[in-house]
C-alpha positions as CSV (number, residue, x, y, z in Angstrom):
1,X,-50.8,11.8,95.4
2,X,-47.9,11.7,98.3
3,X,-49.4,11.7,101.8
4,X,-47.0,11.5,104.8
5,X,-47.6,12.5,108.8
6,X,-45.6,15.1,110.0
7,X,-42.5,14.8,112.3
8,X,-41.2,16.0,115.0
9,X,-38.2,17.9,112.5
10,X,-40.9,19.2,110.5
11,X,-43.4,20.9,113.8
12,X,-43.4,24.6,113.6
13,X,-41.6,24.9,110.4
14,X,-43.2,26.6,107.5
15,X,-45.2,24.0,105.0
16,X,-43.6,25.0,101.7
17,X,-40.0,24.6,103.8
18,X,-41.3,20.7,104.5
19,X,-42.5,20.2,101.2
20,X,-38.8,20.9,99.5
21,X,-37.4,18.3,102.3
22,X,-40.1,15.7,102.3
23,X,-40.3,15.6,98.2
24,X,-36.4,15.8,97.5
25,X,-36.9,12.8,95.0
26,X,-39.7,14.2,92.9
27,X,-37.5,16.2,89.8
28,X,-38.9,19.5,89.1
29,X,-40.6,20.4,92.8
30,X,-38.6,24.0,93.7
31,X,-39.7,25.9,96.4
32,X,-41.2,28.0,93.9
33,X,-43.0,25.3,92.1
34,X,-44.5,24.0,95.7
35,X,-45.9,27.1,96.6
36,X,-47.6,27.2,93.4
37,X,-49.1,24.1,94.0
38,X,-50.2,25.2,97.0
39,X,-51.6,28.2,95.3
40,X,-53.4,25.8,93.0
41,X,-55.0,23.8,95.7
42,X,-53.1,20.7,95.4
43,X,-51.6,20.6,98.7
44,X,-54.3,19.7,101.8
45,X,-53.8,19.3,105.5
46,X,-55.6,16.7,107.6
47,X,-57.8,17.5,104.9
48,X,-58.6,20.8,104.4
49,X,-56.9,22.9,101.7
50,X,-53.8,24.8,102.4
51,X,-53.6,28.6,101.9
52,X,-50.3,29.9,102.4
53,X,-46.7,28.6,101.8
54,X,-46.2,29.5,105.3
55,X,-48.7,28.0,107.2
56,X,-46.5,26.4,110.6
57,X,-47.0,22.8,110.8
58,X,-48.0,20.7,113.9
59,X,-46.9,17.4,115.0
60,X,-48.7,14.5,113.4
61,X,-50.5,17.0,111.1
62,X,-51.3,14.5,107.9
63,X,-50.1,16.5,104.5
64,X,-51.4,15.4,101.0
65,X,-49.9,17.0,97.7
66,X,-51.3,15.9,94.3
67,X,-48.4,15.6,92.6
68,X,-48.2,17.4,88.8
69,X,-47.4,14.8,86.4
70,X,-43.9,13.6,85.8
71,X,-42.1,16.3,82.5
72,X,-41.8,13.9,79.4
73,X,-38.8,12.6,79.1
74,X,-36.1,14.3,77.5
75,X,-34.9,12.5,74.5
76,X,-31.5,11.8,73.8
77,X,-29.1,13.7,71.3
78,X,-28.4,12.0,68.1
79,X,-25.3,11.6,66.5
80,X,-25.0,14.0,63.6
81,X,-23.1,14.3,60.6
82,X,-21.6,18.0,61.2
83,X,-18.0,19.7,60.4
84,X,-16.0,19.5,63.6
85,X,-12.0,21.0,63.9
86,X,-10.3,18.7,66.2
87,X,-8.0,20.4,68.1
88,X,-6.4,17.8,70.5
89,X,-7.6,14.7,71.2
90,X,-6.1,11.5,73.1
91,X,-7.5,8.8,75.3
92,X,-9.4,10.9,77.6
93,X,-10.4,13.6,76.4
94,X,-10.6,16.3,72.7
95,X,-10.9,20.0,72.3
96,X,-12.3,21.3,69.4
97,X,-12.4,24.6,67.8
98,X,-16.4,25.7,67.7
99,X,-17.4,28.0,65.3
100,X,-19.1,31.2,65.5
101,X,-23.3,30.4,65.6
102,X,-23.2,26.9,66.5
103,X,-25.1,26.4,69.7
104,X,-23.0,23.8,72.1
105,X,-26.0,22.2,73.5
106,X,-29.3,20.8,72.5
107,X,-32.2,23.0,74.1
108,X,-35.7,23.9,74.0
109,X,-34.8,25.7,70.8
110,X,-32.1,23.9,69.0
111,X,-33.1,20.0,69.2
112,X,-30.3,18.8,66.9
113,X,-27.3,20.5,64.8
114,X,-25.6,21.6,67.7
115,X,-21.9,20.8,68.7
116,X,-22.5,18.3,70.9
117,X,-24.6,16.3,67.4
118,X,-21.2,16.3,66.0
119,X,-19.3,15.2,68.6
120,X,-21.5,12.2,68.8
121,X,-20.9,11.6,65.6
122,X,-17.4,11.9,65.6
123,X,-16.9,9.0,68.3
124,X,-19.8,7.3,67.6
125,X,-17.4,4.2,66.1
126,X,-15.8,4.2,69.9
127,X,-19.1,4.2,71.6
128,X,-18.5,7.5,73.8
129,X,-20.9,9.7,74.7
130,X,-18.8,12.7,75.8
131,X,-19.1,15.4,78.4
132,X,-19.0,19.3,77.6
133,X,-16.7,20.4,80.6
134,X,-16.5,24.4,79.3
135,X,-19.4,26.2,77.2
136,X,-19.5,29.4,74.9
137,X,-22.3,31.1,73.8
138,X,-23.5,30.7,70.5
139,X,-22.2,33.8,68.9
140,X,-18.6,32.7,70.6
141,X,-15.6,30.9,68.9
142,X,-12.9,29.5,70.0
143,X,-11.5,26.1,72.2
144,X,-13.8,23.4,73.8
145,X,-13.3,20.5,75.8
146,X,-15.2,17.3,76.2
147,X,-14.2,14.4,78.3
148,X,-14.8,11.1,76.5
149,X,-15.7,9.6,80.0
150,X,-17.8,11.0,83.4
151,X,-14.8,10.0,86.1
152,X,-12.2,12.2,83.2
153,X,-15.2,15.2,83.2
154,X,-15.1,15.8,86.8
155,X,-11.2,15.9,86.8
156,X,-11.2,18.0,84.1
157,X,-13.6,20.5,85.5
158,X,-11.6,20.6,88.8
159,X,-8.6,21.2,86.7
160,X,-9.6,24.2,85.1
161,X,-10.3,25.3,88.4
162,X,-6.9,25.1,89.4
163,X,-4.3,27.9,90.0
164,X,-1.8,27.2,87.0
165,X,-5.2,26.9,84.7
166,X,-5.9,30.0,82.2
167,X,-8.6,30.4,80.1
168,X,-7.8,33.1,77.6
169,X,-10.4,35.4,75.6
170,X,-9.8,37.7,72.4
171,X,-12.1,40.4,72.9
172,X,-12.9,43.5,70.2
173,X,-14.3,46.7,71.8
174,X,-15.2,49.8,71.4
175,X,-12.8,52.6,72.8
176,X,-9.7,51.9,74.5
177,X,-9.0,51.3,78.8
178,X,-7.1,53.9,80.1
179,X,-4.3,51.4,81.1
180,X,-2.4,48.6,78.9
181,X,-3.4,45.8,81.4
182,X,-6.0,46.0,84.3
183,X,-8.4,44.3,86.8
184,X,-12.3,44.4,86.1
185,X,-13.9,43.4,89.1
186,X,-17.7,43.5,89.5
187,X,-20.2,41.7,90.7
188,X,-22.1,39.6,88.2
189,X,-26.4,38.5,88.9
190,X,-29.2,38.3,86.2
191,X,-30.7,41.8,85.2
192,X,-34.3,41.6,87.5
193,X,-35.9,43.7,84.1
194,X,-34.6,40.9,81.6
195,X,-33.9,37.7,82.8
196,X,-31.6,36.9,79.3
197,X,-29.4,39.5,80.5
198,X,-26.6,39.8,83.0
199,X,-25.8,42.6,85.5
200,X,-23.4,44.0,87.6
201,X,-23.8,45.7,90.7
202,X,-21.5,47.0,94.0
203,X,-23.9,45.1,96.6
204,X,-25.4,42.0,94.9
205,X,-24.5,39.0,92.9
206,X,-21.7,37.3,92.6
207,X,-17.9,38.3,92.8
208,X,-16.3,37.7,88.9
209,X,-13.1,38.8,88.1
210,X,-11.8,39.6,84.6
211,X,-8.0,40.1,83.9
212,X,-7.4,42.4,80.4
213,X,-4.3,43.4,78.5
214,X,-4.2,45.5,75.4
215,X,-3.1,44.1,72.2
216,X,-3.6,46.6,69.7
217,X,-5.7,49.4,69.2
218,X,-7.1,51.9,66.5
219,X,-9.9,53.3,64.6
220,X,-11.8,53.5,67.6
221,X,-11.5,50.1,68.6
222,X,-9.2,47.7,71.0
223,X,-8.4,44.3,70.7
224,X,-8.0,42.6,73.9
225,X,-6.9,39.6,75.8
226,X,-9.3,38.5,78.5
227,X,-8.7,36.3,81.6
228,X,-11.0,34.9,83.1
229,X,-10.4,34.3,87.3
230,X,-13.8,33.2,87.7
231,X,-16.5,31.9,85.3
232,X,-20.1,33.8,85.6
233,X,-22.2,33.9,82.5
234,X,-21.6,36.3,80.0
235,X,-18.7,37.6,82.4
236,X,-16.4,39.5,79.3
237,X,-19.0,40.9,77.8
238,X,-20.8,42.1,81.0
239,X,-17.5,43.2,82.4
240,X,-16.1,45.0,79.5
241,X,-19.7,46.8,78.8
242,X,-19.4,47.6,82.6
243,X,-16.4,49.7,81.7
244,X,-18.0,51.6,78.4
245,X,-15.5,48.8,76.8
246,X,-18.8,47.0,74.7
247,X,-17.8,44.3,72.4
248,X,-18.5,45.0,69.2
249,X,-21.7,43.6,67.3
250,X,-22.9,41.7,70.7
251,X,-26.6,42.1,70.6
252,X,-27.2,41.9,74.3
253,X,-25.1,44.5,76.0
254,X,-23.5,46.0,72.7
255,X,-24.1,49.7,71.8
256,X,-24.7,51.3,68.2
257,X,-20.7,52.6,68.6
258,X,-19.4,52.1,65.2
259,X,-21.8,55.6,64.6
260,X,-18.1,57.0,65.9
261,X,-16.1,55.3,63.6
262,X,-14.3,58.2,60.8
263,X,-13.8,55.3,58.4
264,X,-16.4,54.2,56.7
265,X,-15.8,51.0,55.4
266,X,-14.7,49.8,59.3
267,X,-17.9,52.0,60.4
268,X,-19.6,49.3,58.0
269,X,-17.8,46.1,58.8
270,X,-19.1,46.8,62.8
271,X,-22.6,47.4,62.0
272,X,-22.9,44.8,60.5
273,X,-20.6,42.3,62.1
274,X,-23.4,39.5,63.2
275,X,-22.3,38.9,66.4
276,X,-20.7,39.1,69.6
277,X,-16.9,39.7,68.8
278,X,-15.3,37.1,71.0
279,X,-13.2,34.1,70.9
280,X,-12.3,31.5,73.8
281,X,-8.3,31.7,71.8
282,X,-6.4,29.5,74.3
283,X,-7.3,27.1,77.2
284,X,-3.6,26.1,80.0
285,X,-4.6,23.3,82.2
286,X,-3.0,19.9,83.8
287,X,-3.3,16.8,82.0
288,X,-5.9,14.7,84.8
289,X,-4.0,11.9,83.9
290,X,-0.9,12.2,82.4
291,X,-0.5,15.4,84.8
292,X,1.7,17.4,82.0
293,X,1.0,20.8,81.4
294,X,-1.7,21.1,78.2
295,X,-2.1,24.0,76.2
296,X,-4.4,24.1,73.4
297,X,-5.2,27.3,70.9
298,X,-7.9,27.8,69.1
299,X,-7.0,29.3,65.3
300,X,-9.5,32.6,64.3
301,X,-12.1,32.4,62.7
302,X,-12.0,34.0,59.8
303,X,-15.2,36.7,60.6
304,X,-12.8,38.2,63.0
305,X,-10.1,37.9,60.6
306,X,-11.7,40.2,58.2
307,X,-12.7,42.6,61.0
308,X,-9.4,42.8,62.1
309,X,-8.1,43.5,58.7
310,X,-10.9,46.4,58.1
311,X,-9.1,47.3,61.2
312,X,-6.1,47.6,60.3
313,X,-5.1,45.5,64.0
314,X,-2.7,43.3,63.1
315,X,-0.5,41.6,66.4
316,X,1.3,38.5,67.2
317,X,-0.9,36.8,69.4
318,X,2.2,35.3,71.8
319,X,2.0,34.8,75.7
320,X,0.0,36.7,78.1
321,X,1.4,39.4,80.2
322,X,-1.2,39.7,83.1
């Protein structure tokens, strides 16, 4: 239990506003989780129970919350034995290429076998345990970057922050934009009917800005090269869905489009392509210590090879135009 008197800076304000201030230190207490512990009848004042998340408090009021007990502790990921394409690497920091259906991170779902289990491994001999400074989804391929210490993770992060940074996407879509190179810009928040999803909208959320230039197109579809300006979850996908551009075979905002499709054989490739149809190709940024331009590419994998083939979209993949 955490009893304290109440202050002069917390008189008249509302109780579930004092509880976020007074139990700062206590991991795992939102807003949201206080006033469901007041809900529960864990939170009293000078003694009786409290009611609403609103109630004002008065000066030398006496509050009690029974705290919930502390979330097990998380264990550590393991170094694992697990195929990884180094793409760069030097002192400070490596990119790697990830495949397609690896998942980055350990999570609730995915304890071990994830990319950052074979990174471990990988410098487990040097002792580092590396920071992930860009993610892709699990269905995504292409360049990542970990910084092999926290001081080089923070630079690096602020780096690709930077104007002369780029991070560059190869995206297959349905359809074709009306223009060779554009400007999608929507804002981005989480759908309120499925919080998994993404949404846009014209007077919520969160400004996201996606540059695009057409590479090649036919058969009904369009390879393009995405860049990213800002970096909202799921922004491609959401942005070129936004624009009845959906990537082909992504299972959240994809559609059943390869129905169009007159060949057959590409109408099959797409329905069955097992997922999102995206690749993180090239990543421009300042060295954080040597302060030399670095540009690293990620290589296709070869899924999107063969689709591309089916396709019939063969380009060279040089510099971007936009």
């Amino acid at each position: 239990m955490r009893t304290f008197l109440a202050d002069r800076g917390d008189a008249a304000h509302r109780l579930d506003r004092v509880l976020v201030r007074r139990l700062a230190d206590v991991p795992g207490l939102s807003r949201t989780r206080l006033q469901g512990l007041i809900a529960a009848g864990q939170v009293r004042v000078n003694g009786v129970l409290a009611t609403r998340p609103a109630e004002r408090l008065a000066f030398g009021d006496e509050v009690s919350v029974d705290l919930p007990p502390p979330p097990p502790a998380r264990a550590r990921p393991a170094p694992e034995e697990i195929p990884l394409t180094v793409l760069y690497e030097d002192d400070w920091l490596l990119a790697v290429a990830k495949p397609p259906g690896l998942v980055v991170h350990p999570t609730p779902g995915h304890h071990s076998g994830t990319l950052l289990n074979a990174l471990l491994w990988y410098l487990k001999e040097e002792g580092i345990r590396p920071g992930l400074v860009n993610r892709l989804d699990k269905g995504t391929s292409g360049v990542l970057l970990a910084a092999k210490t926290g001081e080089i993770h923070g630079r690096l992060t602020r780096a690709l922050r930077a104007p002369a940074a780029a991070k560059e996407y190869l995206a297959l879509v349905y359809g074709c934009p009306r223009q060779e190179k554009g400007r999608i810009e929507h804002s981005i928040l989480r759908d309120p009917a499925d919080r998994k999803k993404m949404t846009t909208s014209r007077t919520e959320g969160r400004p996201s800005v996606t540059l695009y230039e057409i590479l090649v197109t036919g058969g009904g579809l369009t390879l393009l090269r995405c860049r990213l300006l800002t970096g909202r979850m799921h922004q491609i996908r959401v942005h070129c869905a936004a624009e009845g551009l959906p990537l082909v075979g992504d299972p959240l905002y994809g559609e059943p489009r390869w129905k169009g499709i007159a060949d057959p054989a590409l109408a099959a490739a797409c329905r069955e392509f097992p997922r999102q149809a995206l690749h993180a190709h090239r990543i421009v940024l300042t060295h954080p210590v040597t302060r030399e331009l670095l540009e690293v590419t990620a290589p296709l994998p070869e899924d999107l090879r063969r689709l591309l083939a089916a396709a019939r979209l063969a380009c060279e993949l040089g510099p971007a135009r936009t």
